[in-house]
MILUM-57364 format. One record per atom (N, C-alpha, C): residue in one letter; x, y, z. Coordinates in steps of 0.1 Angstrom, whole numbers, plus 5000, padded with zeros to 4 digits. Example, Ala and Ser with C-alpha at 12.3 -4.5 7.8 and 13.67 -1.06 7.14 Angstrom:
BEGIN
A513249435078/A512349555078/A513249675078/S512849785071/S513749895071/S512950005079/
//
This chain:
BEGIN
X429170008654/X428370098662/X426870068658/X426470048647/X424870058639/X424769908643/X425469788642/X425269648646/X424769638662/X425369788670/X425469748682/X423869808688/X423769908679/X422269958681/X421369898677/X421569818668/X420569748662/X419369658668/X419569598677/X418769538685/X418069638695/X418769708700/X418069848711/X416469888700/X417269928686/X416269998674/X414769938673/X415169748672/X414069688671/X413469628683/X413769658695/X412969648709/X411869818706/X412469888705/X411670068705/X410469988694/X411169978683/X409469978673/X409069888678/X409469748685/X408269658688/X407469738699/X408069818706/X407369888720/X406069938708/X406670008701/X406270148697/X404770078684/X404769948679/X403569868679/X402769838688/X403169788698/X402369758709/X401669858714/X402369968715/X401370058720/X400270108709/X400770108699/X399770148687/X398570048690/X398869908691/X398269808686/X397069808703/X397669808713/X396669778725/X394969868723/X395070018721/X393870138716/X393270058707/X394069948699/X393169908685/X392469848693/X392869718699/X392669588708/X390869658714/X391469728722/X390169778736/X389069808722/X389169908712/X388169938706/X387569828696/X388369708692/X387669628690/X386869528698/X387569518714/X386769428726/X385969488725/X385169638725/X384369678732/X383369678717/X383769688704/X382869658694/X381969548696/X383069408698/X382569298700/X381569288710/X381669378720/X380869328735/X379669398727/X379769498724/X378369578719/X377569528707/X378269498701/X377569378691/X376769248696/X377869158704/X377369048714/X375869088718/X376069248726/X375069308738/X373569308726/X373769408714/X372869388705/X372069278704/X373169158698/X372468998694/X371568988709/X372068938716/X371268918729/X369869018731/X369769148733/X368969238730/X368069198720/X368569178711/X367069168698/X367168978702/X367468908703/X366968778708/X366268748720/X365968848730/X365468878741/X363968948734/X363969018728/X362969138719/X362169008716/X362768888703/X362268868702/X361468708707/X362168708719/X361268558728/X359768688736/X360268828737/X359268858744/X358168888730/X358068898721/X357368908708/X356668778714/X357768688709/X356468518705/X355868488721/X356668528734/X354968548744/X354168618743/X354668748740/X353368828743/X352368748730/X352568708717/X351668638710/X350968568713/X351468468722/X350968388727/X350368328743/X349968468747/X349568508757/X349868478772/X351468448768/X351768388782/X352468518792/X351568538798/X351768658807/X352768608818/X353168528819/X353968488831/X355868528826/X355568428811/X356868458802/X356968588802/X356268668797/X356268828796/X356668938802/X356268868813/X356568958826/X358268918824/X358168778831/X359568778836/X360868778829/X360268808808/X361468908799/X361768968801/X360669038806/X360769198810/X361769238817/X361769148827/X362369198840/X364069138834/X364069048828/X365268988825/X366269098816/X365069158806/X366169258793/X366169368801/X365069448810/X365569548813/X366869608817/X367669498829/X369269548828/X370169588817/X369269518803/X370869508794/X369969618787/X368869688791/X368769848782/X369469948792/X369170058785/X369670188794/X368170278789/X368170428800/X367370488799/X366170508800/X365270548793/X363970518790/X363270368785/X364070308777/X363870168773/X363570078784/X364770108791/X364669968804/X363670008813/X363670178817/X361870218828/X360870118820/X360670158805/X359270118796/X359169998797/X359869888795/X360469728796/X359869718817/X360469828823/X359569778839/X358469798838/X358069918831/X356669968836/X355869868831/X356069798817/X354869728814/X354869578820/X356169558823/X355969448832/X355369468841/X355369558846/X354369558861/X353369618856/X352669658846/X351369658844/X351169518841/X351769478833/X351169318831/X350969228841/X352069238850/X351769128867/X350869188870/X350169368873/X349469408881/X348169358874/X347769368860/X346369268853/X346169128854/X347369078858/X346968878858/X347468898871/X347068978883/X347368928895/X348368838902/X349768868894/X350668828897/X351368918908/X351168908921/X351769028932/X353069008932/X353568858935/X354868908935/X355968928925/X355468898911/X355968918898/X355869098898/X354769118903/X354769238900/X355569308916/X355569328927/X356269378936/X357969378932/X358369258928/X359469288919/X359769338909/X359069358901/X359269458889/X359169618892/X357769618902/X357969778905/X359169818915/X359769718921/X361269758929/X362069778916/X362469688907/X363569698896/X362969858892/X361569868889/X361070028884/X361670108893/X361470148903/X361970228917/X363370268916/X364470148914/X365970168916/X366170228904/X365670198888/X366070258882/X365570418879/X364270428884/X364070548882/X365070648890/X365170568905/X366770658913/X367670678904/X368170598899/X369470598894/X368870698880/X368270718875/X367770808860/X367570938866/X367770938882/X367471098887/X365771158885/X364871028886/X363571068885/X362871018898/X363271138906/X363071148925/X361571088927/X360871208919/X359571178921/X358471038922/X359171018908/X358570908902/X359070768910/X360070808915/X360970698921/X360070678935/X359870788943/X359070798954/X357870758953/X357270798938/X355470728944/X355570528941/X357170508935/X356570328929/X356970328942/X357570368954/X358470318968/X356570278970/X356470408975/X354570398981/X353970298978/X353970248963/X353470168954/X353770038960/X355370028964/X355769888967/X355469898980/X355369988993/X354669929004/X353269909003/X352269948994/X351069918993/X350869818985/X351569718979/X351969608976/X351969538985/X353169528988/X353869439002/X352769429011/X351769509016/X350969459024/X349869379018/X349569419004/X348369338997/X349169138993/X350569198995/X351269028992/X350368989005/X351469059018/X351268999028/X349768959036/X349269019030/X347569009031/X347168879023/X348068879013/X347468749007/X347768649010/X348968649016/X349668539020/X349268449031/X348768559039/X348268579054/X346968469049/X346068579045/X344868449035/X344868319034/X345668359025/X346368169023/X346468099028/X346968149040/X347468039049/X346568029060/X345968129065/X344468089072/X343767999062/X343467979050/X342767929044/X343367779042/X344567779046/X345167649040/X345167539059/X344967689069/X345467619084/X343267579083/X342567649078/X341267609080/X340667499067/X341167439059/X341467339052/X341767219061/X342767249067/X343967169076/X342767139085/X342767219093/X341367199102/X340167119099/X339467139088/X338567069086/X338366959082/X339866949078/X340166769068/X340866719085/X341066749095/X341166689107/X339666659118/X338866759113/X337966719119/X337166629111/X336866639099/X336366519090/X337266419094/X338366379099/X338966219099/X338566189113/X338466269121/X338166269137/X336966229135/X335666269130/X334566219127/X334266069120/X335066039112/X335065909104/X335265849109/X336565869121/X337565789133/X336065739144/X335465879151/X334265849155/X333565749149/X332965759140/X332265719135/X332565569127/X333565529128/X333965369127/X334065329141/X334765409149/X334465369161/X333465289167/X331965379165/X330765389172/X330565249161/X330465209151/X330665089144/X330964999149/X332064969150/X332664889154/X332564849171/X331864959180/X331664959194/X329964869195/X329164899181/X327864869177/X327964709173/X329264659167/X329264539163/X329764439178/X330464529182/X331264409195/X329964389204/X329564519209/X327964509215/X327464359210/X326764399195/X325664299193/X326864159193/X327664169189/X328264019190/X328963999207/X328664049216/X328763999226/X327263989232/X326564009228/X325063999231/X324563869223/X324963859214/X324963689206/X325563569214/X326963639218/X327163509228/X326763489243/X326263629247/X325763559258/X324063489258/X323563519246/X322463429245/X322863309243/X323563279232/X323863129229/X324463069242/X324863189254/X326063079265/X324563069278/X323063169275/X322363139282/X321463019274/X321462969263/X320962919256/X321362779260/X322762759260/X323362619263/X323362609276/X323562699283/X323262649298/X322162589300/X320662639293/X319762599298/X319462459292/X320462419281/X320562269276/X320762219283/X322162269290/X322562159301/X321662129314/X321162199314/X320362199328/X319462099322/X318662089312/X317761999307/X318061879306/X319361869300/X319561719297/X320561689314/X320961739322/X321661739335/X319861659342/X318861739340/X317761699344/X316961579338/X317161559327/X316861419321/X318161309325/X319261349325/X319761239333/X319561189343/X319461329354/X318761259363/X317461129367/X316761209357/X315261109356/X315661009354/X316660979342/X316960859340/X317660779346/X318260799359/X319160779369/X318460719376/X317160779384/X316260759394/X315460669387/X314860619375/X314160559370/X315060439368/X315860419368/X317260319362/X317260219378/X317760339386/X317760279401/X316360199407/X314960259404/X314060269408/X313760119400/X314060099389/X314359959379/X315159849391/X316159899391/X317259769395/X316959779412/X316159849418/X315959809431/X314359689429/X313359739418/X312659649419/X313359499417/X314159499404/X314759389403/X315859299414/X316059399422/X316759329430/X315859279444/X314559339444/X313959289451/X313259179445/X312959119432/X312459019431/X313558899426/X314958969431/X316058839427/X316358789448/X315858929456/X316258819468/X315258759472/X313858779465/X312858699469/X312958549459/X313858589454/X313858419444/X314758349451/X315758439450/X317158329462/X316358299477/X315758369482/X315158309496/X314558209495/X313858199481/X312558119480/X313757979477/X314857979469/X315857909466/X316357789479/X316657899482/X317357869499/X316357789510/X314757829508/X313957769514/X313457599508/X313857609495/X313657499486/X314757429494/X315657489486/X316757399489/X316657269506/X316057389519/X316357379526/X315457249532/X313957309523/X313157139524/X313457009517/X314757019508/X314956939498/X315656829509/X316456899515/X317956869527/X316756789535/X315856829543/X314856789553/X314156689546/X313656729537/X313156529532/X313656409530/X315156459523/X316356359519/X316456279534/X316556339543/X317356339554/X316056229565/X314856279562/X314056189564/X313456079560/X313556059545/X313355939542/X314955859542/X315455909543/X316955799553/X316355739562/X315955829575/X315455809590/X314855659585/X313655699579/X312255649580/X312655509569/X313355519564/X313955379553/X314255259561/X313355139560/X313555029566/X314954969560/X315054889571/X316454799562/X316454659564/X316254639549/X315754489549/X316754409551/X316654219553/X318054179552/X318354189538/X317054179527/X318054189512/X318154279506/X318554349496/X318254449493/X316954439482/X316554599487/X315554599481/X315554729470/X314954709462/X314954829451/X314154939457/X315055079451/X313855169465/X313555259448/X312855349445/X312555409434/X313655499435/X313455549422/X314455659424/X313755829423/X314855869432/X314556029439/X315156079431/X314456169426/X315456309417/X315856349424/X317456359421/X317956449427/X317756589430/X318356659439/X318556789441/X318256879428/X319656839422/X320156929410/X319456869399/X318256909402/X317456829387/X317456939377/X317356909362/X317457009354/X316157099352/X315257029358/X313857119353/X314257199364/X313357369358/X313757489369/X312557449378/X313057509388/X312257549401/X311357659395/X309757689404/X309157829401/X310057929407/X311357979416/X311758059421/X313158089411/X313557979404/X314557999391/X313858049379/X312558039376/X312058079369/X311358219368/X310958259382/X311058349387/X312658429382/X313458419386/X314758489383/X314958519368/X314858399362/X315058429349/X314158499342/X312858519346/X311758649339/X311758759343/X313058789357/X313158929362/X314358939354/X315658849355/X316158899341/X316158929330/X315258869320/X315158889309/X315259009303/X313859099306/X314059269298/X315459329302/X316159289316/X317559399318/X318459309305/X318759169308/X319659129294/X319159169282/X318059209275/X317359209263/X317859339260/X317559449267/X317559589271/X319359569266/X319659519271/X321259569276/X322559529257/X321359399255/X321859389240/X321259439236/X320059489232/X319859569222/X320959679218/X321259729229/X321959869232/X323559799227/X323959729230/X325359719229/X325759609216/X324759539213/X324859429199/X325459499187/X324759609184/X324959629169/X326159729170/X326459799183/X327959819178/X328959719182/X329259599188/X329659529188/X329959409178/X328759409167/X328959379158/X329559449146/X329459559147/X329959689135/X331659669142/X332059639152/X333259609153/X334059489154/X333059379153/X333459239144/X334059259130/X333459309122/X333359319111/X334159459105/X334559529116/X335659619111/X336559499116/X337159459124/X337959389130/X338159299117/X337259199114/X337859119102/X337759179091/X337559269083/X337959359073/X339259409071/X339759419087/X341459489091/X342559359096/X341959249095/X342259119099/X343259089111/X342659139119/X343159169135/X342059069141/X342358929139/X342158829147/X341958849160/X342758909174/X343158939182/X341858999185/X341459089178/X340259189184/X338759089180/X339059049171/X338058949167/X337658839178/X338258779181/X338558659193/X337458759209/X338858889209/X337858959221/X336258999216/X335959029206/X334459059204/X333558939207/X334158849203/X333358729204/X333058669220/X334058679226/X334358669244/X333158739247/X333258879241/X332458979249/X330758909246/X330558869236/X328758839230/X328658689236/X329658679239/X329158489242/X327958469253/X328158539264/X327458519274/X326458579274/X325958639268/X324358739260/X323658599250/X324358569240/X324258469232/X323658389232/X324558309245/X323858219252/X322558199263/X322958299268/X321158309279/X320358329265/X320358349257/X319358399243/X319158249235/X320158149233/X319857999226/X321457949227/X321257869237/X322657809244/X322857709232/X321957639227/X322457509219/X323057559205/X322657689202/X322857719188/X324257829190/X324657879203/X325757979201/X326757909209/X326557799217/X327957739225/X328857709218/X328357629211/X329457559205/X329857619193/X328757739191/X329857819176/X330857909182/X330257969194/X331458079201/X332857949202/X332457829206/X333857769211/X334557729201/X333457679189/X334957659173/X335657759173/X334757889173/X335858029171/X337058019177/X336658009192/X337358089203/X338657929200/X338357809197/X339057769198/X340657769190/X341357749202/X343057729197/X343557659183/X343857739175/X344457659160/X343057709151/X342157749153/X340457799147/X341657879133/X342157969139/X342558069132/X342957989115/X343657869115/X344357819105/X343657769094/X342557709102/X341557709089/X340257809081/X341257919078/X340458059077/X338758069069/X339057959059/X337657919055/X336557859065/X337457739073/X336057749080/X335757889091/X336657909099/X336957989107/X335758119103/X335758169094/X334958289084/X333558229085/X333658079080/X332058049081/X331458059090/X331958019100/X331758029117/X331058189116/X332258289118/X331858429119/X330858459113/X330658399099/X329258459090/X327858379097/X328058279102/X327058249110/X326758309121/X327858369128/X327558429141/X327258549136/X327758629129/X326958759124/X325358729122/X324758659112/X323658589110/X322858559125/X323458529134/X322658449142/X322358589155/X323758699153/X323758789163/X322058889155/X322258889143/X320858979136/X319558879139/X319858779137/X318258699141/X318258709155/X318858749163/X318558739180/X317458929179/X318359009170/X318159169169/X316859169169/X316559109158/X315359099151/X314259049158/X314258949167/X313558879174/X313659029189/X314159049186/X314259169199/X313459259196/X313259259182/X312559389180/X313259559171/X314959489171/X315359609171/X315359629152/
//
């Protein structure tokens, strides 16, 4: 029977510990918490000690407001009130409009009506001085805003008008320089001309003293025909023969005055005409044999032969034709000599020109 109770016996006292034991339990958690709550409390005490030392009013305040929950009573009001004196001296509104609300609820809840009612007052006469400040601010920050838009509007202006100042004068630059060059053109458009009408006004005289040479030519000729033709007529004929003197021919080499005539109306246009065209025609002999382009060489020479020659037929005929002649090329020594003579002989013609 005692074997059978036995286990019933030792379930009762385990009950009958437990319940002993739970009352211990709660009174030691709640030791613990209050102990905990302490340490925290005086470590809160003392961070608000080393600000207030160190005069950081911002830290101070917002200890304040932080330990006041974990006081009760009078402690936690004194912990509000002086926070909100301290926001209310460093013009902290909204550190302080918060603290005098935390003041407010607790004074409700401490059953201190009165006191509770004048921080209410307190905090709507706050709340308007925030919102007054706020309001401030931000007029002060939209007329900021404002002014730093109209200063860039003005600058924007004012690069503008620059920049409108520079296109101005530089379109006024070019239309001088485009009335400037026009009036070049017109000048030299008008010296061409001159030189046109004086050029023409040239080659019409000259062509009137080349048909008066050919007429005069033609009329020679014509008496030459009429004499020949009469001393035929008028030529007896003997039975022997007889020696008759001899008639220059026609084609005699001495000039006529009407060929000589021609050739003194020629002369200044051929003289004129090399001067002008010799020395670049020579600057391109001599690039030509430098670059050894025979080919261009041969044509330069073509081109001066017939200037050359109205200038001293015995001294350039027969150098233009070694040149020009076929196989010339193979004997490049002489071939060169040639050239260096005719270079030589094209500057003694220059020279004698005057140029």
């Amino acid at each position: 029977m005692f074997r059978i109770l036995q286990p019933l016996l030792r379930g009762f006292a385990v009950l009958l510990l437990l319940c002993a034991f739970i009352p211990n339990a709660d009174a030691q958690r709640g030791n613990r918490t209050a102990d905990s709550l302490k340490a925290v409390v005086a470590e809160r005490r003392a961070a608000l000690g080393h600000s207030d030392s160190l005069g950081h009013l911002t830290e101070s305040v917002l200890g304040r407001m932080e330990l006041a929950p974990l006081l009760t009573g009078p402690d936690a009001i004194s912990a509000l009130r002086t926070a909100a004196t301290l926001a209310d001296s460093s013009g902290l509104l909204k550190l302080e409009l918060q603290a005098r609300s935390m003041l407010a609820t607790q004074l409700a809840r401490g059953g201190k009506a009165t006191e509770a009612y004048t921080e209410a007052l307190t905090l709507v006469a706050l709340e308007r001085e925030v919102a007054t400040t706020e309001l401030d601010s931000l007029n002060a920050a939209n007329q900021a805003s404002a002014e730093r838009s109209l200063a860039v509007r003005d600058s924007l202006e004012q690069v503008g008008g620059m920049q409108q100042a520079a296109l101005t004068a530089r379109l006024k630059s070019t239309e001088e320089r485009m009335q400037l060059w026009m009036w070049i053109a017109l000048g030299t458009a008008a010296i061409a001309l001159a030189l046109l009408a004086w050029l023409l006004y040239r080659m019409g005289r000259v062509s009137k003293k080349l048909q008066g040479a050919m007429a005069g030519l033609q009329q020679e000729v014509a008496e030459l025909k009429d004499f020949r033709n009469r001393r035929k007529e008028e030529q007896p004929k003997p039975d022997k023969p007889v020696a008759s003197p001899a008639v220059a021919p026609p084609g005699s080499p001495l000039p006529s005055p009407q060929a000589q005539a021609i050739i003194e109306a020629m002369d200044p246009v051929v003289a004129a005409l090399f001067r002008k065209s010799a020395p670049e025609r020579l600057a391109t002999l001599r690039a030509a044999r430098s670059t050894g382009d025979q080919d261009k060489v041969l044509r330069v020479v073509h081109s001066l032969k017939p200037q050359l020659t109205s200038f001293d037929a015995d001294r350039f005929t027969p150098l233009c034709a070694r040149i020009r002649e076929s196989g010339s090329q193979d004997d490049l020594a002489a071939w060169n000599a040639d050239l260096d003579t005719l270079e030589r002989g094209v500057e003694d013609v220059l020279r004698g020109l005057g140029q």
